[in-house]
NUBA-50456 format. One record per residue (C-alpha): chain; x negated, y, z negated; residue number from 0; residue in three letters. Coordinates in Angstrom, 1 decimal. Layout:
N
 gutor      x      y      z ketor vexlo
     A      X      Y      Z   NUM   ALA
...
***
This chain:
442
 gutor      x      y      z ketor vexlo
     A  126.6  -46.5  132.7     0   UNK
     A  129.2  -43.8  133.4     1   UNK
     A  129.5  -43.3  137.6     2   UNK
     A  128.7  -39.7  137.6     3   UNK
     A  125.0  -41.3  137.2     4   UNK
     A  124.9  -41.8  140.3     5   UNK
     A  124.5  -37.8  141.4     6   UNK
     A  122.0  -36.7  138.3     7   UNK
     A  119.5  -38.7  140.8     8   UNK
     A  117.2  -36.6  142.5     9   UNK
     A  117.4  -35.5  146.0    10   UNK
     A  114.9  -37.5  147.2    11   UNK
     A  116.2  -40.9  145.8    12   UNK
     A  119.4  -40.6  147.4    13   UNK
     A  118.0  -39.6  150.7    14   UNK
     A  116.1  -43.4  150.1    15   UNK
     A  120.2  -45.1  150.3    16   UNK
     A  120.4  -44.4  154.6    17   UNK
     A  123.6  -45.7  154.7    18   UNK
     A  126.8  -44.6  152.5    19   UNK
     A  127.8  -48.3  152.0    20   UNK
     A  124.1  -49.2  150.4    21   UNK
     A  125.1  -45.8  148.5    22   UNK
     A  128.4  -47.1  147.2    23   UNK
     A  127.0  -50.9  146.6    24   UNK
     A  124.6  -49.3  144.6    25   UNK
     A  126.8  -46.8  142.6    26   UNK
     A  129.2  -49.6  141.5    27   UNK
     A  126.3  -51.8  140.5    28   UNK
     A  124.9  -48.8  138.6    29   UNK
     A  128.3  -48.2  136.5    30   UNK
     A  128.0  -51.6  135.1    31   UNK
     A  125.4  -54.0  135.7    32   UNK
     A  127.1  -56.9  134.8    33   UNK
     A  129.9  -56.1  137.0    34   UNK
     A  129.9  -55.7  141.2    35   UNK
     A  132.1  -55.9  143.6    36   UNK
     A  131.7  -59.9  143.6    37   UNK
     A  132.7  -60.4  140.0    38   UNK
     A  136.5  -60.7  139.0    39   UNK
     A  137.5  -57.8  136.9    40   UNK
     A  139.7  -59.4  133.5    41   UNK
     A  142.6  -56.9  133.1    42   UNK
     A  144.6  -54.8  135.7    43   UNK
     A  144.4  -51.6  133.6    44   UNK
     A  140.3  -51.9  133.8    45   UNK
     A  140.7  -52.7  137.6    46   UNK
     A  142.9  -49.4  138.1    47   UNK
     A  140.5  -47.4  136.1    48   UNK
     A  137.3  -48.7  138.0    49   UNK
     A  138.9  -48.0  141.3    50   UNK
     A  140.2  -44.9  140.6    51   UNK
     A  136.5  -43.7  139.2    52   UNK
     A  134.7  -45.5  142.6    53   UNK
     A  136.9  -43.4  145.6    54   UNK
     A  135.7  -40.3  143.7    55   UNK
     A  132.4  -41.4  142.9    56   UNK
     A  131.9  -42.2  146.5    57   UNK
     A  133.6  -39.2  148.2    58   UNK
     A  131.4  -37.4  146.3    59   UNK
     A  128.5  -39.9  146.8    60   UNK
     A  129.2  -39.5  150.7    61   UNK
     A  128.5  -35.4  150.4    62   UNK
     A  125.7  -35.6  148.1    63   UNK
     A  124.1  -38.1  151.4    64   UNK
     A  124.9  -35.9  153.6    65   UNK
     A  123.0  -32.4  151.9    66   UNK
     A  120.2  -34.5  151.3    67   UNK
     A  119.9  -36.4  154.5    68   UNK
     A  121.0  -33.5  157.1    69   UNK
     A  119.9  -30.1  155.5    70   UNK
     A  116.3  -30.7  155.6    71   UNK
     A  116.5  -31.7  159.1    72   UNK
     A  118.7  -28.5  160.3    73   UNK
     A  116.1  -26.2  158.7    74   UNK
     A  112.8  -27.8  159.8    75   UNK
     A  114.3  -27.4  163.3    76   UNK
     A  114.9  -23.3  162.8    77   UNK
     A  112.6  -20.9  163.3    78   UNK
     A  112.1  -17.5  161.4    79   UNK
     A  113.3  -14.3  163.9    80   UNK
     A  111.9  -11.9  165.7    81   UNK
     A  113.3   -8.1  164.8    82   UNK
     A  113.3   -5.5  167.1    83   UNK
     A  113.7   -2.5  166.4    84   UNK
     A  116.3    0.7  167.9    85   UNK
     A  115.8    4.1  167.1    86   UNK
     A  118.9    6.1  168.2    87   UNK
     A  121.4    9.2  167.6    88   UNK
     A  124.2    7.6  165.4    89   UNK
     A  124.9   11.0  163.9    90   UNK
     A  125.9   14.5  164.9    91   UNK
     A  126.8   15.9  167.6    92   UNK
     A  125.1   14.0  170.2    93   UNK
     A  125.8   10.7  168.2    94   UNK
     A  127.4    9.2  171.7    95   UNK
     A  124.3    8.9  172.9    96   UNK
     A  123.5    6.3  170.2    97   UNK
     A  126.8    4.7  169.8    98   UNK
     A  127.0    3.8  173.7    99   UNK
     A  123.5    2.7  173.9   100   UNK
     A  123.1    0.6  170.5   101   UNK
     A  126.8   -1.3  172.3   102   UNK
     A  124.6   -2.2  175.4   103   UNK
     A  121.6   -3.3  172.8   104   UNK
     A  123.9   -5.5  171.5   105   UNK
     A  125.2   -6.8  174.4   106   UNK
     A  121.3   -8.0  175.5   107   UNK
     A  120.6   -9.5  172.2   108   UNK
     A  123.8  -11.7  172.4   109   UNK
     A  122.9  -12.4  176.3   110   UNK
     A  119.1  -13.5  175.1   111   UNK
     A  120.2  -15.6  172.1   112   UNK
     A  122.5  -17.5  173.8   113   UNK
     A  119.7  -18.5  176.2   114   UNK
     A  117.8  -20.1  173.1   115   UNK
     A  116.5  -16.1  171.9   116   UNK
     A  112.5  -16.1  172.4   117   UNK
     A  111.1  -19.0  171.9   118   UNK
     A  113.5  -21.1  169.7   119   UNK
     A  113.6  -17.4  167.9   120   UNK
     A  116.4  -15.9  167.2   121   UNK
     A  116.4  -12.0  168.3   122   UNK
     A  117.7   -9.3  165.5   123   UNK
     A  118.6   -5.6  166.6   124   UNK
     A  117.8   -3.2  163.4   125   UNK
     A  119.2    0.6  164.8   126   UNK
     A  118.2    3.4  162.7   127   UNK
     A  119.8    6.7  162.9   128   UNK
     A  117.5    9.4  163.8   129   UNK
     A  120.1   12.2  164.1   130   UNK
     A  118.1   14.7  166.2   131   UNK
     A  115.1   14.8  163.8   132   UNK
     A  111.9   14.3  165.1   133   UNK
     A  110.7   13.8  161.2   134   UNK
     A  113.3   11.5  160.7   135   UNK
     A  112.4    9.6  164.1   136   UNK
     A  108.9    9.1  162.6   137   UNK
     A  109.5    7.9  159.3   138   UNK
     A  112.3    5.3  161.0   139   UNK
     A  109.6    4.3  163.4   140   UNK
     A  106.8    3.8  159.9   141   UNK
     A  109.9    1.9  157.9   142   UNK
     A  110.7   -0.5  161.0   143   UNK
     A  106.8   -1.3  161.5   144   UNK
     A  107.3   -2.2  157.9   145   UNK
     A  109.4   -4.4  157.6   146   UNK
     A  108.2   -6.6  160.6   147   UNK
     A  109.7   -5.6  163.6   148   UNK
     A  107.2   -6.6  166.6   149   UNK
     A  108.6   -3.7  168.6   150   UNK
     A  110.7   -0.8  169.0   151   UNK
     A  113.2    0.8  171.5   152   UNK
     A  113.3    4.6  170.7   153   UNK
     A  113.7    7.5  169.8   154   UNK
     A  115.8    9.1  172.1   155   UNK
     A  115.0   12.6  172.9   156   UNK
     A  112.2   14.2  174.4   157   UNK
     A  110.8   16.4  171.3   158   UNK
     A  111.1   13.0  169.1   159   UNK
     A  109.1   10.9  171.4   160   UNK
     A  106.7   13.4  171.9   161   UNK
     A  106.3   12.8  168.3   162   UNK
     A  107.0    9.5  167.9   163   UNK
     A  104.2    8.1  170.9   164   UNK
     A  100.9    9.5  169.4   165   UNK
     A  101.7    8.0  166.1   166   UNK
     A  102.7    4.5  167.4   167   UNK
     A   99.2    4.3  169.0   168   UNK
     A   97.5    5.3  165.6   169   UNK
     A   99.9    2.9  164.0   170   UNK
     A   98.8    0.0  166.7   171   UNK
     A  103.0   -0.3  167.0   172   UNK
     A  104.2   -0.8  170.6   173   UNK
     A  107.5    1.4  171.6   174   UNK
     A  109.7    1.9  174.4   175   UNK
     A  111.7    5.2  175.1   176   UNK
     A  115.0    4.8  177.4   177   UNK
     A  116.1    8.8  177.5   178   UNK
     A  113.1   10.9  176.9   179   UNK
     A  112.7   13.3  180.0   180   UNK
     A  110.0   15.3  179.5   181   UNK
     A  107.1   14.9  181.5   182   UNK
     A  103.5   13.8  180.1   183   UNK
     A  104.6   12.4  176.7   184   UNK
     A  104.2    9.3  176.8   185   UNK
     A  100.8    8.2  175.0   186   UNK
     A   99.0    4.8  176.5   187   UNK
     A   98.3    2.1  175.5   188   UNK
     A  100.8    1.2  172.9   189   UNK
     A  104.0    3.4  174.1   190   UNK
     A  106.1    2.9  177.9   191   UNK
     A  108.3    4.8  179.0   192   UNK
     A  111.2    2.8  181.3   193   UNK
     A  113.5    5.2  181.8   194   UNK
     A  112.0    7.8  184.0   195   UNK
     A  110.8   11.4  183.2   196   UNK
     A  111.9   14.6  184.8   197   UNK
     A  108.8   15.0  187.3   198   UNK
     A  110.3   12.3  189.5   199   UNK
     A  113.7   12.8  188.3   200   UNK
     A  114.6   16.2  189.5   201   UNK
     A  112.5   16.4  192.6   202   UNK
     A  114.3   13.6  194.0   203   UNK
     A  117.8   14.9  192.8   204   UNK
     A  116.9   18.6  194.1   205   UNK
     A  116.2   17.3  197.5   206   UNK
     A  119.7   15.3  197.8   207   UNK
     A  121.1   18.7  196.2   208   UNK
     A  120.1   20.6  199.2   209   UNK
     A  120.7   18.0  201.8   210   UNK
     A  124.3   18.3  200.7   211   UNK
     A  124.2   22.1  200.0   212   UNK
     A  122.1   23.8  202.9   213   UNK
     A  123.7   26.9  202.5   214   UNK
     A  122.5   27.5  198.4   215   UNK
     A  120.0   30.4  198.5   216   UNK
     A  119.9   32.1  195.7   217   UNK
     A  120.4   30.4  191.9   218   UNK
     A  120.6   30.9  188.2   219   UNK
     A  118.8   28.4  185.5   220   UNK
     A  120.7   28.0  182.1   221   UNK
     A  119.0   25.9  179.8   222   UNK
     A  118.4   24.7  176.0   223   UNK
     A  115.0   25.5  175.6   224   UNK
     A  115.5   24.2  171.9   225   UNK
     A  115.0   20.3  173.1   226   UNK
     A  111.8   19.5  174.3   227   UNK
     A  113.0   17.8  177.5   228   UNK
     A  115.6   21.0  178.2   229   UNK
     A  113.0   23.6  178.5   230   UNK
     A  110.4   21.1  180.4   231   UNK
     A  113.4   20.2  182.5   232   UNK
     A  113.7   24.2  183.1   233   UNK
     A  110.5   25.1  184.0   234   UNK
     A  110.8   21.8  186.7   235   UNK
     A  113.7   23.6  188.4   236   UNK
     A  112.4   26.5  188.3   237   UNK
     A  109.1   25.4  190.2   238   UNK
     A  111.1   23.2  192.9   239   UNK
     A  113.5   26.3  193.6   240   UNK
     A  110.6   28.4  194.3   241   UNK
     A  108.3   26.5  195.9   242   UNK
     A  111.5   25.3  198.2   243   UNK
     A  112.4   29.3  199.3   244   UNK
     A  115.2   29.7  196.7   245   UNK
     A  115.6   33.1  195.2   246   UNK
     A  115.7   32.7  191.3   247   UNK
     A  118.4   35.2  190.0   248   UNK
     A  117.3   34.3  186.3   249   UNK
     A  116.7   31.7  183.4   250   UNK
     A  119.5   32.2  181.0   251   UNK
     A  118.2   30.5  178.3   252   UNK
     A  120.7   28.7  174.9   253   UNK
     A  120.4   27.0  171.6   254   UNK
     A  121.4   23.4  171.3   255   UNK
     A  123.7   23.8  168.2   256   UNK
     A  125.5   26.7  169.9   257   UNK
     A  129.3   26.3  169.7   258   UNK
     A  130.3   29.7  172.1   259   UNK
     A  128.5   29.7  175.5   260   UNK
     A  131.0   32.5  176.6   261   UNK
     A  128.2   34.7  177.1   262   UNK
     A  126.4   32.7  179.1   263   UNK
     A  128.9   31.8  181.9   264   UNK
     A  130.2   35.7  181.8   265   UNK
     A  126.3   36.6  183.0   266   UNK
     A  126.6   33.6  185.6   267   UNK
     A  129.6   35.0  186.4   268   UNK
     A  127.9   38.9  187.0   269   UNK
     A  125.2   37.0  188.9   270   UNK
     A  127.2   35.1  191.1   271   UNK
     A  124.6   33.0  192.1   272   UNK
     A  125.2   30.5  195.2   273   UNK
     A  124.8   27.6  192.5   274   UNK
     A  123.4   26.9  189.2   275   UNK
     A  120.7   24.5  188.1   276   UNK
     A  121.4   23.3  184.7   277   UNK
     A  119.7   21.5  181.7   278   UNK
     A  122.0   20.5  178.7   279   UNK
     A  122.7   17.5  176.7   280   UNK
     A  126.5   16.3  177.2   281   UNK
     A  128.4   18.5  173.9   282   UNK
     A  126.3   21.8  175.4   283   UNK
     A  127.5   20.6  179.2   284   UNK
     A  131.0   20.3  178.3   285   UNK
     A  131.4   23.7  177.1   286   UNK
     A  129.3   25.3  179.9   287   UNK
     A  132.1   24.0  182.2   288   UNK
     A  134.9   24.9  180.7   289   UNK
     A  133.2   28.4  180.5   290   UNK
     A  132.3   28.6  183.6   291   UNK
     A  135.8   27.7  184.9   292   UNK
     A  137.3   30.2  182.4   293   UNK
     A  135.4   32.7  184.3   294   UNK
     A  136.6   31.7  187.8   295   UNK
     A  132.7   30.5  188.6   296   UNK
     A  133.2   26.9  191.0   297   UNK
     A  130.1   26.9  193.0   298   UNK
     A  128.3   24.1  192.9   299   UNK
     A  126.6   23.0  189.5   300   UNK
     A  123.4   20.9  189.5   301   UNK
     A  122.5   19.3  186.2   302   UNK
     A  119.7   17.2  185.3   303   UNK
     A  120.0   13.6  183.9   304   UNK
     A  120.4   14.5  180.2   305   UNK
     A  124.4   15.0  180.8   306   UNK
     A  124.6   11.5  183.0   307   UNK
     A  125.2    9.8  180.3   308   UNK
     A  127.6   10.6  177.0   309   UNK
     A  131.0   11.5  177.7   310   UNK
     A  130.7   14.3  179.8   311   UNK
     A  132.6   12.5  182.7   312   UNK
     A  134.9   11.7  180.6   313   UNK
     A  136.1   14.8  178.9   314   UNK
     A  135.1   17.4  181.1   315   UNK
     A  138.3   17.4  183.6   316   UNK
     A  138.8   19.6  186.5   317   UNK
     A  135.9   22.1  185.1   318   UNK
     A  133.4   19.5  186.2   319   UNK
     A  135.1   18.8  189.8   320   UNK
     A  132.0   21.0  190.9   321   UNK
     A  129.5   19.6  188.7   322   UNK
     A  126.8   17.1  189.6   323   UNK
     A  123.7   14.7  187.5   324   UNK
     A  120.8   13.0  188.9   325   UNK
     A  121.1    9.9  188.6   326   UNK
     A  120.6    6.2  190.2   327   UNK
     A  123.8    4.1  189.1   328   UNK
     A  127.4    4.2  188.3   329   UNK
     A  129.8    1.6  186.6   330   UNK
     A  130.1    0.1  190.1   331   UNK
     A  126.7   -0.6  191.3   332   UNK
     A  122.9   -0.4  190.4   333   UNK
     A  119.8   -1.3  192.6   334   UNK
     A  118.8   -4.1  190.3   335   UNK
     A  120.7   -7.5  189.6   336   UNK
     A  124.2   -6.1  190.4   337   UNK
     A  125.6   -9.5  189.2   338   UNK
     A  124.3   -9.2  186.3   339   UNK
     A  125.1   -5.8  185.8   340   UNK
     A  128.8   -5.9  186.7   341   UNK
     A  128.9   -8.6  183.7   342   UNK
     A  127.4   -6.3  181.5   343   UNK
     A  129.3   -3.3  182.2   344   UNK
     A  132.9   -4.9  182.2   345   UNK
     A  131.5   -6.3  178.6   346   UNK
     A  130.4   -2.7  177.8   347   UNK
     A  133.7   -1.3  178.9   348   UNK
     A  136.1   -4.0  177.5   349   UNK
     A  134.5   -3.1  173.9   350   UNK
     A  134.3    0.6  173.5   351   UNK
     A  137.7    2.0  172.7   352   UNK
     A  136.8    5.1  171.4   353   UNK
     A  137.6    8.3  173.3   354   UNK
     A  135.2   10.3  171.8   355   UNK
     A  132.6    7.7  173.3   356   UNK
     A  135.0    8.5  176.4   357   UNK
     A  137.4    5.9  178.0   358   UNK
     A  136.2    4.2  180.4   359   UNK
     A  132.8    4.0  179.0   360   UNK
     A  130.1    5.7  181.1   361   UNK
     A  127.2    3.2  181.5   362   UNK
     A  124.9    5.5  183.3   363   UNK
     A  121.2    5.3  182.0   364   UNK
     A  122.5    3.2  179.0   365   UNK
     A  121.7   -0.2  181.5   366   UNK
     A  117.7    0.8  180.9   367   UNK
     A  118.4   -0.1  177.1   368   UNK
     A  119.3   -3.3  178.0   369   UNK
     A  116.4   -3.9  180.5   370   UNK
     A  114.0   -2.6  177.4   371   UNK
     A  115.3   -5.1  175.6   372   UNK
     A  114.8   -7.5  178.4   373   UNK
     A  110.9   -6.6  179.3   374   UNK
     A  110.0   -7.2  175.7   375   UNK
     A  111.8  -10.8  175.4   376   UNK
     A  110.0  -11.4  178.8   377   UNK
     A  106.5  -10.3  177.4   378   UNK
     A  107.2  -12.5  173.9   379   UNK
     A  108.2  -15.5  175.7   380   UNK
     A  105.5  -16.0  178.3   381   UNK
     A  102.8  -15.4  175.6   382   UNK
     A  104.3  -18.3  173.7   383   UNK
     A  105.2  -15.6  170.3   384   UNK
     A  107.9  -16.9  168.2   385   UNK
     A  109.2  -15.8  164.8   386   UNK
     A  106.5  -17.6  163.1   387   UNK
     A  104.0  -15.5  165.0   388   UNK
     A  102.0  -12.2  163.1   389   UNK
     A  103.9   -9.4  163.6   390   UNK
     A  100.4   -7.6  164.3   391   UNK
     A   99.3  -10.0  167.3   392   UNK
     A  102.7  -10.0  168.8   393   UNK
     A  102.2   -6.5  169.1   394   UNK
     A   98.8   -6.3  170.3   395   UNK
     A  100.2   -8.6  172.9   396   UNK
     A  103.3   -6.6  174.1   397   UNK
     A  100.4   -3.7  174.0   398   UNK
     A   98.6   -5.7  176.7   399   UNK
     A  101.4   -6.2  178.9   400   UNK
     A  102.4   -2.9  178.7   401   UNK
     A   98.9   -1.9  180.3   402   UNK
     A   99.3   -4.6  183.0   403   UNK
     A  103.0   -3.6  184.2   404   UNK
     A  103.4   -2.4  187.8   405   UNK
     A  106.8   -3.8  188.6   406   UNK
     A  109.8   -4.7  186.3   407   UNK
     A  113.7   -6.5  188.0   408   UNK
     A  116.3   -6.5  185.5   409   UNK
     A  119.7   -4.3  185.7   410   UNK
     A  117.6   -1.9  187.5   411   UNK
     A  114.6   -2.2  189.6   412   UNK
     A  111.1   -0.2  187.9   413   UNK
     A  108.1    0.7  189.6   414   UNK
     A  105.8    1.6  186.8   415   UNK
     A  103.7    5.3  187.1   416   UNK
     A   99.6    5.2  185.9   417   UNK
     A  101.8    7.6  183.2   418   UNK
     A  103.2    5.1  181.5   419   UNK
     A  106.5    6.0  183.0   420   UNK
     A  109.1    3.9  184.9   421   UNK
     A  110.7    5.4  188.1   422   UNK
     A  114.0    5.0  189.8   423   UNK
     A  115.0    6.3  193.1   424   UNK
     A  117.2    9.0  192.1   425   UNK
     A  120.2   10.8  193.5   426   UNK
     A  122.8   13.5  192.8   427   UNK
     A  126.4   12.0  190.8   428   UNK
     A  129.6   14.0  190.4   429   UNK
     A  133.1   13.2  188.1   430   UNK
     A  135.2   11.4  190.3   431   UNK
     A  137.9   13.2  188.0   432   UNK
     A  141.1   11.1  188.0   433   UNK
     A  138.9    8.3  187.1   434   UNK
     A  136.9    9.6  184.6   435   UNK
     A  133.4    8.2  185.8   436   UNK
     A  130.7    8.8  187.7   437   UNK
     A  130.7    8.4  191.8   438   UNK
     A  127.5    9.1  194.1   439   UNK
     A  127.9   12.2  195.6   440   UNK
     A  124.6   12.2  198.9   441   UNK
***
């Protein structure tokens, strides 16, 4: 019997042989059955050939043991995965957005799974790019639900999760929004929002505003009233300055795809207001300043959160020395697990290169992602939910939680609104410009 025999066996029969020297007894005994290794072989040429035949019979004999005997083993011990899935801006012009966030998304998953993931279960980030389409937001959210994610972090902006939230409770899919500003979105029982919305948001970043500025009387609004969260972030300043005594000069009001805001900062600049209260996402921010300094207006400049993150500290230079955000950490500190969080953002730093992302990166808001991230593994793993587990009762669990959550510790510190919605003291930022990031400003 030829030696190559010996590996036509199947699987199971060589898995039988548990050690490789009963393998190799057995594989020269099968090559000859009148011959074994206590029988004298007659002619030297024979003994050369036999030998020559047995090392490579039993290197390969020694492999064939080892798939059969250790591969079984490895995978009875895995477990299938648990997908989550990430909704963001990849594309376009507020594509930073995304791109910083999905590097902090990452940075959680790897943080989790090298902690043993959820449950012996690996964790999987799927991001889907959502441009600034609330259609495309939608069918992202349908396609993830799909294919088996147990939950998702997204969309991004205000008018996509104000789509977005109704349908996840028709579609029974949990969801959690990190950026969405606008107040009275967020649709119970199967959406949250962590991050929180403008109705906290500004009020507590007005008041620090005018504790710093007592002398600001009179302002001017300029907003994009195209983006859901810009024109409810608007009419938010609006109410606060008049309820506080403030003397509104007028709501100038702009598009979010507008590439010349000349004419707006020429009207600030008739108006000469003592400041301005303004609501644009971080491409639209960047050009209002540089505007506004081409016009020789540097009084203060209030913005609300949407410009915090992106790379508005980072590109805006000396035109945003008079700018501020609301806001409730920078890259040096956050009123959550600040050991934890200088980890992550010297991670998140050391890995995004990019200047159009801005260099240093800007964590600001992004550290919620990775707390999303973190309240759903915390959910999955105390309920016992694996990767073997139906995507549909996972769900139905992370729904319960959601409806149970008053508190939440991770990066930050969340006290959870009967809306749904997370909340952060907040207070007012501005570029520490040489730098190039954020720096509390009250």
């Amino acid at each position: 019997m030829c030696f190559r025999r010996a590996f036509s066996l199947p699987r199971g029969q060589l898995a039988n042989w548990r050690t490789i020297p009963q393998l190799l007894r057995a594989t020269w005994e099968m090559a000859d059955p009148h011959q074994s290794p206590h029988h004298h072989i007659h002619t030297r040429r024979h003994m050369m050939q036999t030998r020559k035949q047995f090392l490579a019979t039993a290197a390969a004999a020694a492999s064939a043991l080892a798939t059969a005997s250790w591969t079984p083993l490895a995978r009875a011990q895995s477990k299938p995965p648990i997908k989550i899935g990430h909704i963001a801006i990849m594309t376009g012009p507020a594509s930073s957005y995304g791109k910083l966030q999905e590097v902090v998304m990452k940075i959680a998953v790897e943080d989790i799974n090298a902690k043993g993931g959820i449950n012996g279960s690996q964790v999987v980030l799927q991001t889907e790019d959502s441009q600034l389409d609330p259609g495309q937001a939608v069918l992202l959210f349908r396609k993830l639900m799909n294919e088996g994610a147990f939950g998702v972090i997204g969309p991004m902006t205000g008018t996509q999760w104000e789509t977005v939230s109704p349908i996840a409770n028709q579609l029974k899919m949990p969801a959690i929004t990190v950026n969405a500003s606008k107040p009275g979105i967020t649709v119970r029982p199967w959406t949250l929002r962590l991050g929180p919305a403008d109705d906290t948001a500004i009020p507590q970043g007005f008041a620090a505003f005018q504790k710093k500025y007592p002398d600001v009387k009179r302002i001017a609004i300029v907003a994009d009233v195209r983006e859901a969260s810009g024109k409810a972030g608007a009419e938010i300043f609006e109410a606060l300055a008049r309820k506080n005594g403030l003397q509104v000069a007028e709501v100038i009001e702009f598009s979010t795809r507008a590439t010349d805001l000349s004419p707006v900062a020429i009207k600030v600049k008739a108006l000469n207001p003592d400041a301005v209260f303004a609501v644009a996402l971080t491409p639209s921010g960047i050009l209002l300043a540089k505007e506004f300094a081409a016009q020789g207006y540097r009084k203060p400049v209030l913005a609300n959160s949407i410009i915090w993150p992106g790379s508005f500290v980072n590109n805006v230079g000396e035109a945003g020395a008079n700018w501020h955000t609301i806001g409730f950490s920078t890259n040096d500190e956050s009123n959550g697990d600040n050991a934890l969080y200088k980890t992550v953002v010297q991670r998140y730093v050391d890995r995004i290169k990019d200047p159009a992302l801005g260099v240093p990166a800007n964590m600001a808001n992004n550290n919620i992602a990775y707390d999303a991230m973190l309240l759903l593994v915390d959910i999955l793993r105390r309920n016992g939910v694996d990767g073997s587990t139906p995507p549909a009762k996972a769900r139905e669990i992370i729904m319960k939680e959601f409806t149970q959550l008053k508190t939440f510790r991770g990066l930050n510190t969340y006290q959870m609104r009967e809306t749904g919605d997370g909340d952060v003291p907040h207070r007012i930022l501005t570029p520490d410009v040489p730098r190039k990031v954020w720096k509390f400003a009250d």
